[in-house]
LONU-669469 format. One line per field, with one value per residue: y, x, z of N, C-alpha, C in turn; residue in one letter; chain. Coordinates in pm, 1 decimal. Atoms other than C-alpha are relative to their C-alpha. Last residue first. Layout:
<lumgus>
n.v = c(Y_...)
n.u = c(X_...)
n.w = c(Z_...)
ca.v = c(Y_...)
ca.u = c(X_...)
ca.w = c(Z_...)
c.v = c(Y_...)
c.u = c(X_...)
c.w = c(Z_...)
type = c(A_...)
mol = c(A_...)
</lumgus>
This chain:
<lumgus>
n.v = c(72.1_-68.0_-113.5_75.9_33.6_-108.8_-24.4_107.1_0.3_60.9_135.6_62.8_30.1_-83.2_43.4_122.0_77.4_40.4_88.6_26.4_115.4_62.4_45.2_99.8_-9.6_23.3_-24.6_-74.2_-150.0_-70.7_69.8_88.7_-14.5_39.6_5.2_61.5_-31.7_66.3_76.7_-41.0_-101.4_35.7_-100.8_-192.2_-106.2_23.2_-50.9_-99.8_-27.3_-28.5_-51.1_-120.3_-79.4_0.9_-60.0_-157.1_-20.3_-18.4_128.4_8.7_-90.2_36.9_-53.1_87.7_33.0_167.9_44.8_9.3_76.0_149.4_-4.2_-18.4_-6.4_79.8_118.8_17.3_142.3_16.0_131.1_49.9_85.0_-108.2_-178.1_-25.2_-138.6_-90.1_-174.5_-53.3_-141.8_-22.2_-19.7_19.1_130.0_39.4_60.1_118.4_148.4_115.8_110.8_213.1_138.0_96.1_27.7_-63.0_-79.2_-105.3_-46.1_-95.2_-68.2_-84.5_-48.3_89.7_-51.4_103.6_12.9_-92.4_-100.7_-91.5_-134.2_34.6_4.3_154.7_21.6_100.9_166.8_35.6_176.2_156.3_71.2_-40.6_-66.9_-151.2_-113.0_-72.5_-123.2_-101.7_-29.6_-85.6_-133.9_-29.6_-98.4_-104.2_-104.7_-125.1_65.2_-44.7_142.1_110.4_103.8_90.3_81.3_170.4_35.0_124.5_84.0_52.1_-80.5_-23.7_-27.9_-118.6_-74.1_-56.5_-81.4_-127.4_-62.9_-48.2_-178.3_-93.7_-105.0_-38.5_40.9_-53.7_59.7_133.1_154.6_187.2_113.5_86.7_46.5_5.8_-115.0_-144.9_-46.8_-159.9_-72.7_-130.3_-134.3_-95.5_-135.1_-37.4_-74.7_46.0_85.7_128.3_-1.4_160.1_-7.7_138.5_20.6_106.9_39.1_81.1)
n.u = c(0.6_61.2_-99.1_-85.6_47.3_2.5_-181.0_-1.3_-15.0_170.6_23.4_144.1_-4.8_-4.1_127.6_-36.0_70.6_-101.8_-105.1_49.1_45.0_-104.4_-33.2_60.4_108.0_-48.5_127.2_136.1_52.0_-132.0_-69.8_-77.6_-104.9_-106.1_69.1_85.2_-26.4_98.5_-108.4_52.5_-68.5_-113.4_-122.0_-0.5_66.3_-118.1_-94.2_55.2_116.7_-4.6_-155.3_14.7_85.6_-55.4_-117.7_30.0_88.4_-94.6_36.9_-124.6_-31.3_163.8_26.5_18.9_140.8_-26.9_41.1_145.7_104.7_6.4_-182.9_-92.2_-143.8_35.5_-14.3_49.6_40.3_21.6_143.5_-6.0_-135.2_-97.6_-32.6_-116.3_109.8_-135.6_55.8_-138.1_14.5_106.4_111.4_-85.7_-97.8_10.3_-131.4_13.6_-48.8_-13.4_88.0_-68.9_71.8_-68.2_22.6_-27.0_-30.0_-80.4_-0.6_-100.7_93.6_-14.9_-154.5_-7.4_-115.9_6.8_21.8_113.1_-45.1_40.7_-26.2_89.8_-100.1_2.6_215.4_61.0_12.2_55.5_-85.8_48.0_49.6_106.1_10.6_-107.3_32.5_91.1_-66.0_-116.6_73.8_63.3_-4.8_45.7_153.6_-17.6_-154.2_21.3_-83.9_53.2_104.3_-13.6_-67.5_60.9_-138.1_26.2_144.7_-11.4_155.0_89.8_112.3_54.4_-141.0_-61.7_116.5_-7.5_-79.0_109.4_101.0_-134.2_-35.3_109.2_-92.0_-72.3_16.5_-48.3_-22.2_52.8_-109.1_53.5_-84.0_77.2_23.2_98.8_36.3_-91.5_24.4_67.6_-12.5_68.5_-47.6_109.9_15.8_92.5_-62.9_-48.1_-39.6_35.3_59.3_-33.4_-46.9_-19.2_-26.6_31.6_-107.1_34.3)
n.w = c(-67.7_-141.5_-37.1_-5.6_-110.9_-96.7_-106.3_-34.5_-29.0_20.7_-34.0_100.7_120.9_120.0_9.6_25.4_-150.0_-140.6_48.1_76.9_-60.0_-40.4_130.0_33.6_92.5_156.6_122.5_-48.1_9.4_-44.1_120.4_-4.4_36.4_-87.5_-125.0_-43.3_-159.2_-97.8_-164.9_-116.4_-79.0_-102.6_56.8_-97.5_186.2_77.6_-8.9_-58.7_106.3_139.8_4.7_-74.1_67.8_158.4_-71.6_-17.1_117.2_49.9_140.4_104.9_105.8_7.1_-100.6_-107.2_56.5_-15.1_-120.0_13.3_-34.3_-12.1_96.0_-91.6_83.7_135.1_36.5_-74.5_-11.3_-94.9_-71.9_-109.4_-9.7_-54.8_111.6_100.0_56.0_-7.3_117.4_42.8_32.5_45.6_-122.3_-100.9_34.8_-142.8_37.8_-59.5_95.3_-39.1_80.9_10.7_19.1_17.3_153.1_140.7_-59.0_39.7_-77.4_6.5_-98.6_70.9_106.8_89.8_146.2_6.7_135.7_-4.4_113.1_-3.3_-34.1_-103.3_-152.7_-34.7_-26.9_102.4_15.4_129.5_5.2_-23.8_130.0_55.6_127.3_17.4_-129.1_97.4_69.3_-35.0_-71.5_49.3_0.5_-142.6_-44.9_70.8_24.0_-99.6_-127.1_-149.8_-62.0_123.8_-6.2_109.0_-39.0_-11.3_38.2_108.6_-23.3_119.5_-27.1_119.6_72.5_-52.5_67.7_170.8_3.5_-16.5_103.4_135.8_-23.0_42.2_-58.4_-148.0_-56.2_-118.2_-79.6_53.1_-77.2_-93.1_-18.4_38.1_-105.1_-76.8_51.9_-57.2_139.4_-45.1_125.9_4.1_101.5_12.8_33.4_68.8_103.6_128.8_10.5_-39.5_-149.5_-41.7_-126.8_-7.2_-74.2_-90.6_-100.5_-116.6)
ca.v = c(-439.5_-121.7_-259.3_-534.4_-276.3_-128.8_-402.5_-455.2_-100.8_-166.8_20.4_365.9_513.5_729.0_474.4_489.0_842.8_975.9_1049.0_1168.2_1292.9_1561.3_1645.4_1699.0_1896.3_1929.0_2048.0_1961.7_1743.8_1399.2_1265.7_1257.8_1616.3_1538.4_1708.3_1817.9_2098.7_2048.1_2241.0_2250.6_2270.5_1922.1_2058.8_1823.5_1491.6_1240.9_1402.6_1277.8_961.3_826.0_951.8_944.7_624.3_482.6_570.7_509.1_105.1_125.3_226.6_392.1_475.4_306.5_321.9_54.7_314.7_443.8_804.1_801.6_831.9_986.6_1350.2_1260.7_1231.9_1189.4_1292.3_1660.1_1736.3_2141.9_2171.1_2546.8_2711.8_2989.4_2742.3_2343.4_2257.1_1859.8_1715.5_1349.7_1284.5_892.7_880.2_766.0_663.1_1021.5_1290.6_1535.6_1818.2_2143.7_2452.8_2708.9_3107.2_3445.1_3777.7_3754.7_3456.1_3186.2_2852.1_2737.1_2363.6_2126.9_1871.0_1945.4_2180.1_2181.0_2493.6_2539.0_2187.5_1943.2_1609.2_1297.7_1412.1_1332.2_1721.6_1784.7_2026.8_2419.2_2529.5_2938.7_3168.6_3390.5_3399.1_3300.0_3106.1_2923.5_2848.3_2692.2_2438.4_2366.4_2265.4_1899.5_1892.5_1742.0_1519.6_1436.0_1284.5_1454.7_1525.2_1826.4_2052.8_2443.2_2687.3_2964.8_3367.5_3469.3_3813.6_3851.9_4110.0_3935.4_3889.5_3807.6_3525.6_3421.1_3402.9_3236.7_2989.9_2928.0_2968.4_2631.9_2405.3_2126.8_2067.0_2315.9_2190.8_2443.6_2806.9_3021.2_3438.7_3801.6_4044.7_4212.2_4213.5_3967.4_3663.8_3483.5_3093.1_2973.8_2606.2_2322.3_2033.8_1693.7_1550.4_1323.0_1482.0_1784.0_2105.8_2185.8_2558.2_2616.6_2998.2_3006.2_3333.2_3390.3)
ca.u = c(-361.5_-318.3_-98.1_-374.6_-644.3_-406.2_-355.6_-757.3_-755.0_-553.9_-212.8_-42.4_153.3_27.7_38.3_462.5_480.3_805.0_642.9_277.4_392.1_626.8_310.9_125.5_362.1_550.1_515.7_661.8_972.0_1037.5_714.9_491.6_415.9_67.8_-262.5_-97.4_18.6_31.5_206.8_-12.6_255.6_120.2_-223.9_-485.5_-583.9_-381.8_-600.2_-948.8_-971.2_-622.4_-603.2_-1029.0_-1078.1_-781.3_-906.4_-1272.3_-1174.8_-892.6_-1192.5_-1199.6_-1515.6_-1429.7_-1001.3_-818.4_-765.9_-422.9_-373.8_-131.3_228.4_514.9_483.9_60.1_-228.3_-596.1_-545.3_-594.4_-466.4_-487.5_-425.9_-251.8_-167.2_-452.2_-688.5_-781.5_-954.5_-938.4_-1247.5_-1264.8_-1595.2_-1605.9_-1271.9_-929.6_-1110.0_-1323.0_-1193.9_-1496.6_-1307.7_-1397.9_-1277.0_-1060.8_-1104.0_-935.6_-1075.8_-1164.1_-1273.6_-1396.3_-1519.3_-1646.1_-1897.3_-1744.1_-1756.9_-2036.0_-1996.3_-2227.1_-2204.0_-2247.2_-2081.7_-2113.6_-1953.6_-2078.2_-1947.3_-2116.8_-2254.9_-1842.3_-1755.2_-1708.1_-1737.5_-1797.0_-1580.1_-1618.2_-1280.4_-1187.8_-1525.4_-1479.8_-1109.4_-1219.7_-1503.9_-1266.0_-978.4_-1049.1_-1115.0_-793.4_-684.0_-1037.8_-1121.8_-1370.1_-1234.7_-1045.8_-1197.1_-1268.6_-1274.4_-1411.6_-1422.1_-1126.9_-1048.4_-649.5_-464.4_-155.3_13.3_-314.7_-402.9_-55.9_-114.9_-459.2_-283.7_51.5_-227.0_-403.1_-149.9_-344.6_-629.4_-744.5_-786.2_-826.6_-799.3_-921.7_-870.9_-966.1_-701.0_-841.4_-556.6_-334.4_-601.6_-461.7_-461.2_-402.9_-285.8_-269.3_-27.6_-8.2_291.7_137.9_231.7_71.8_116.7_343.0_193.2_178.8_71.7_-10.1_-48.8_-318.6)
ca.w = c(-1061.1_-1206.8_-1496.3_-1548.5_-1559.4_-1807.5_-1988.8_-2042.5_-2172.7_-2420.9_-2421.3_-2508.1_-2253.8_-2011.0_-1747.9_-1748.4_-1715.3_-1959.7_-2319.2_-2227.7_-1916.8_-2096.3_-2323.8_-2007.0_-1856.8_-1553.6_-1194.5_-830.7_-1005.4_-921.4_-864.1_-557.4_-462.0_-432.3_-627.0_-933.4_-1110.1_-1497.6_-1689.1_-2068.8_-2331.2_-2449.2_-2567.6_-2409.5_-2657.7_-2339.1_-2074.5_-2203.3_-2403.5_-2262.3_-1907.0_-1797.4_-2000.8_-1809.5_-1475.9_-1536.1_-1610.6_-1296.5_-1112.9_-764.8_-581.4_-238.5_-258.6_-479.4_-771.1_-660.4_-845.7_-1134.6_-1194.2_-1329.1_-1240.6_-1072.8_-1278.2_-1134.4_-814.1_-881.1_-1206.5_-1239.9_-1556.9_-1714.2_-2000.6_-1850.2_-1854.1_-1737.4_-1380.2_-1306.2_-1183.1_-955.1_-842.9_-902.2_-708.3_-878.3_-1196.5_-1248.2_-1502.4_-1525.9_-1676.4_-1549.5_-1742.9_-1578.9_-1637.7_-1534.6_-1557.5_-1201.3_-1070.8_-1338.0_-1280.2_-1629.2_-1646.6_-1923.7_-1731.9_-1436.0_-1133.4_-772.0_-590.3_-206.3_-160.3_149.9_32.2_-106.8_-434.4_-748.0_-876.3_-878.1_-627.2_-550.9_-178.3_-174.1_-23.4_310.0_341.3_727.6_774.2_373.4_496.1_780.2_637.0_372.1_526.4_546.6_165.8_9.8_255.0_313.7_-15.7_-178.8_-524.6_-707.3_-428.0_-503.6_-255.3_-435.5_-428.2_-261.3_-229.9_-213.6_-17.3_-153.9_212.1_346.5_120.8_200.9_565.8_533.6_333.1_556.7_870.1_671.8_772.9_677.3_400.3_160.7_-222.9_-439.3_-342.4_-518.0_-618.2_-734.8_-713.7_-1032.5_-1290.2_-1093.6_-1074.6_-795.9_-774.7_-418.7_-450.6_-187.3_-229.9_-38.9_75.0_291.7_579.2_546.9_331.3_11.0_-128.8_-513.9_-571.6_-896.7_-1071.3_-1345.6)
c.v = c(-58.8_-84.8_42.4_74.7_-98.1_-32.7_93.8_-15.8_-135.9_57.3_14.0_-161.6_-74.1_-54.5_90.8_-47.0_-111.8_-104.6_-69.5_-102.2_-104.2_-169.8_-68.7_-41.0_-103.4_25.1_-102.7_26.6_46.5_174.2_100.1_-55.1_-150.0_30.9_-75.2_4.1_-90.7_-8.1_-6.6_-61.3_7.2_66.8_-65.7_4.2_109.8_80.0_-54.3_97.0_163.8_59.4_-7.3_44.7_167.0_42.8_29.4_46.3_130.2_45.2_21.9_-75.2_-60.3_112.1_-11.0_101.0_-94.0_30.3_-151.6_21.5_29.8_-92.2_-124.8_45.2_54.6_-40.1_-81.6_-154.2_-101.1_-179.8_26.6_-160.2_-94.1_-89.0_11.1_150.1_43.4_102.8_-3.6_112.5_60.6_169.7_36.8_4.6_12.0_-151.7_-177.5_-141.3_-75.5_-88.4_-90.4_-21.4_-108.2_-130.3_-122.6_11.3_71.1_109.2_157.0_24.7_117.9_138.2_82.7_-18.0_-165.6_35.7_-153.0_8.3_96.2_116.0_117.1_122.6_-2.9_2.3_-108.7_-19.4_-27.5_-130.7_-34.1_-152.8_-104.0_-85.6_66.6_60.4_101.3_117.1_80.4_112.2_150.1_74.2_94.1_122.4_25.6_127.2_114.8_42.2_59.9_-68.9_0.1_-128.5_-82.0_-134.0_-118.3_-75.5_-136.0_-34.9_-143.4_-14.9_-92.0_115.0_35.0_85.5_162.6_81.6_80.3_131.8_103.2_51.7_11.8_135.7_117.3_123.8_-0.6_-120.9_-5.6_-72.7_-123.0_-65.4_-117.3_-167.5_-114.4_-3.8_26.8_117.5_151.0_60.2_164.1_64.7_103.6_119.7_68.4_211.3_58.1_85.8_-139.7_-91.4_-131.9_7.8_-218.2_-6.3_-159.3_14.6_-85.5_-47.6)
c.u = c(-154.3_9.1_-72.9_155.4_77.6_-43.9_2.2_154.0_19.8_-35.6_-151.0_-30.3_-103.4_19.6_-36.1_-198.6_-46.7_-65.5_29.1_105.4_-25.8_-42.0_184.4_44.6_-41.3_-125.8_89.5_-51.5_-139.5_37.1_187.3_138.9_95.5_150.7_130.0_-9.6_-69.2_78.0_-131.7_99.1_-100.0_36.2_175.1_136.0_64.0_-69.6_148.4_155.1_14.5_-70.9_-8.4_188.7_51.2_-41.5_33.2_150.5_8.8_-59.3_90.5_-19.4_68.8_35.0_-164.6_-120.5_-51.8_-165.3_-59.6_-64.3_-140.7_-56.0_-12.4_148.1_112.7_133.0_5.3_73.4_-75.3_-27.6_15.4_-70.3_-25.1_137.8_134.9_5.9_133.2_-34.6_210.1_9.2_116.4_-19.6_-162.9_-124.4_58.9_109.9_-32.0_114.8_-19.7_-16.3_31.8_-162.8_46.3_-121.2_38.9_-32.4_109.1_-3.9_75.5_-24.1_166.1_-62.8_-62.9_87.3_-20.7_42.9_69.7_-29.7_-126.2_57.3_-94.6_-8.3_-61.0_29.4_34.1_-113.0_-18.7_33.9_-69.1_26.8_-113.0_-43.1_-146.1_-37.5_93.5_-67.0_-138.6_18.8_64.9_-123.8_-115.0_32.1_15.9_-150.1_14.8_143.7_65.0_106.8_-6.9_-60.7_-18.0_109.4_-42.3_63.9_0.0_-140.3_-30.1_-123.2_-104.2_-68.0_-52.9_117.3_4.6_-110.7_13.1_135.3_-58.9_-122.7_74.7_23.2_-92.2_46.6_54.7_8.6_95.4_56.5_-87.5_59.3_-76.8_82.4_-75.1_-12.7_-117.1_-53.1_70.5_3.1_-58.0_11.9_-102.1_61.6_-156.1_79.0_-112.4_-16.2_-14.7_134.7_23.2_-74.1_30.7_75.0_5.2_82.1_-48.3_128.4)
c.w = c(81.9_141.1_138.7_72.1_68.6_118.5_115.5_81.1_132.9_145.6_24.0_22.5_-79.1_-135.9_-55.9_-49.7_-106.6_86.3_111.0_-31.4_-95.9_62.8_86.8_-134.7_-78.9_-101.5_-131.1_-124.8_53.6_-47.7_38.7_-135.2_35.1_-56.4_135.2_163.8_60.2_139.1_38.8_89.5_115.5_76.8_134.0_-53.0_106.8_-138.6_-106.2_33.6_23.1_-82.9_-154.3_-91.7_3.5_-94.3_-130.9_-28.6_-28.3_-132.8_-92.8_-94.7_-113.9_-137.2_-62.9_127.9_86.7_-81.1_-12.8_113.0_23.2_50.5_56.7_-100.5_136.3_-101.9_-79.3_24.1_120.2_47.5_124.6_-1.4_60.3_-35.0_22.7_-33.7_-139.4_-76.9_-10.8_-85.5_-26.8_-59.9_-133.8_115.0_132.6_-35.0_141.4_-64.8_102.9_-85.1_106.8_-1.1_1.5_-26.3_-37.2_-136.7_-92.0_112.1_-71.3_107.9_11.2_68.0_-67.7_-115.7_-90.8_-156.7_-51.1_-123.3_-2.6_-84.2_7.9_70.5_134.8_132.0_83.7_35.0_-86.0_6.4_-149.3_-52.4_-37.8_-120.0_-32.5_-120.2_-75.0_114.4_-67.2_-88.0_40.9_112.2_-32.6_51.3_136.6_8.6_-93.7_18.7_106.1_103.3_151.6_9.9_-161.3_16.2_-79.9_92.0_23.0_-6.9_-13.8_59.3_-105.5_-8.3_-139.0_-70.1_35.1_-85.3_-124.1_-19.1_38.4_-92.3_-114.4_49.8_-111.0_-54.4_135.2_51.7_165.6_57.8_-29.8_38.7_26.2_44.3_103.5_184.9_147.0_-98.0_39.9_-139.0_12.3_-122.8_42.5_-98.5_0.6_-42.7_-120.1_-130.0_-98.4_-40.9_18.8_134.8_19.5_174.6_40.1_109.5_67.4_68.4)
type = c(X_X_X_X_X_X_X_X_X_X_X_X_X_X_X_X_X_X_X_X_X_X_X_X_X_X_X_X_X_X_X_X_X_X_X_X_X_X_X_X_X_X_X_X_X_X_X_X_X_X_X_X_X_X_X_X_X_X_X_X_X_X_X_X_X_X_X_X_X_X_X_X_X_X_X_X_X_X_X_X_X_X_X_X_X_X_X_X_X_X_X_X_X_X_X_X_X_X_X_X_X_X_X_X_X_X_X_X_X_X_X_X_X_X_X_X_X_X_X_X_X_X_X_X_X_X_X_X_X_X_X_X_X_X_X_X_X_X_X_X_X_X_X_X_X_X_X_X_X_X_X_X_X_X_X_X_X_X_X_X_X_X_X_X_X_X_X_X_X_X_X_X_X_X_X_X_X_X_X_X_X_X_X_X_X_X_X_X_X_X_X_X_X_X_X_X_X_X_X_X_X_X)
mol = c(A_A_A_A_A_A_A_A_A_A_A_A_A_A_A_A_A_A_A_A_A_A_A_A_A_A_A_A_A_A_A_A_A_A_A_A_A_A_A_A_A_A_A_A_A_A_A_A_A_A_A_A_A_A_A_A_A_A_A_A_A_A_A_A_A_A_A_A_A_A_A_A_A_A_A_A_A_A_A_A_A_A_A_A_A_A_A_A_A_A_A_A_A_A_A_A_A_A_A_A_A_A_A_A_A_A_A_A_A_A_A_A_A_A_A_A_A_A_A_A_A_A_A_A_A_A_A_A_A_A_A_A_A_A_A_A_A_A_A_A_A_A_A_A_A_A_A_A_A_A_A_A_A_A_A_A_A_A_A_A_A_A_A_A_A_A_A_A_A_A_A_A_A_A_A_A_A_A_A_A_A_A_A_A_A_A_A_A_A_A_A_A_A_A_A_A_A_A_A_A_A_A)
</lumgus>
């Protein structure tokens, strides 16, 4: 599975085009600006794409999708929760798979109710939910520092360290790392009640 890791928009959001390189086979996960750099690239590959698959509904990471599901054809994958127009509706432990390739959803909510992150291939896909050295806010409709912390210690702090994780903004100081690097380094990773935590959040 090849990641294509594109930087779009002004807030430093990332879009990915994952391409399954036995098949050709592909998704994009979370479309929102500059959407000719994605159609370009899809081009440039010759990739099919089967999904467009948002990590949550917020519209910096969905306002592409209408677009990219004309130009492709794909269809819109979601969380069951999401207010959002989806053609398939995904639960944890629910398998997307194009190609020969597979990711696992992982209901992860705290930053948004419908929050997912997709795990294979080595790989996470963190969405808002984990950031290099930080978190998503929790202040937005939805959000719950409670969920948040459930979602990091019960759920992404057991996952194989060597997974790189690719998240949803390019706010840390590297574009990837791994969840056994976050584990030591990001500050709401570490171990604490979660009472501190909601305290830490604010």
């Amino acid at each position: 599975m090849k990641v294509h890791q594109i930087l779009v928009g002004n807030m430093q959001n990332f879009t990915y085009v994952l391409e399954d390189e036995h098949t050709g086979e592909g998704i994009i996960i979370d479309p929102s600006w500059e959407l000719d750099k994605i159609e370009q690239l899809i081009q440039r590959h010759d990739l099919k794409i089967k999904y467009i698959v948002n990590t949550h509904h917020h519209f910096d990471h969905t306002l592409g999708n209408e677009r990219m599901k004309q130009s492709t054809g794909a269809k819109i994958v979601q969380h069951k929760v999401s207010e959002l127009k989806s053609d398939i509706q995904v639960s944890d432990g629910d398998i997307i798979q194009f190609g020969d390739s597979k990711l696992s959803v992982i209901h992860t909510p705290g930053h948004s109710k419908d929050s997912i992150c997709l795990v294979g291939n080595g790989k996470i896909f963190s969405g808002d939910t984990l950031f290099v050295g930080n978190c998503g806010r929790v202040d937005l409709p939805g959000g719950s520092s409670k969920e948040l912390y459930h979602s990091l210690m019960d759920i992404l702090y057991n996952l194989e360290d060597d997974l790189v994780m690719y998240s949803g903004h390019d706010y840390g100081s590297t574009p990837t790392s791994t969840i056994g690097h976050e584990k030591k380094t990001n500050f709401v990773m570490q171990k604490r009640t979660e009472q501190e935590f909601e305290e830490l959040m604010g």
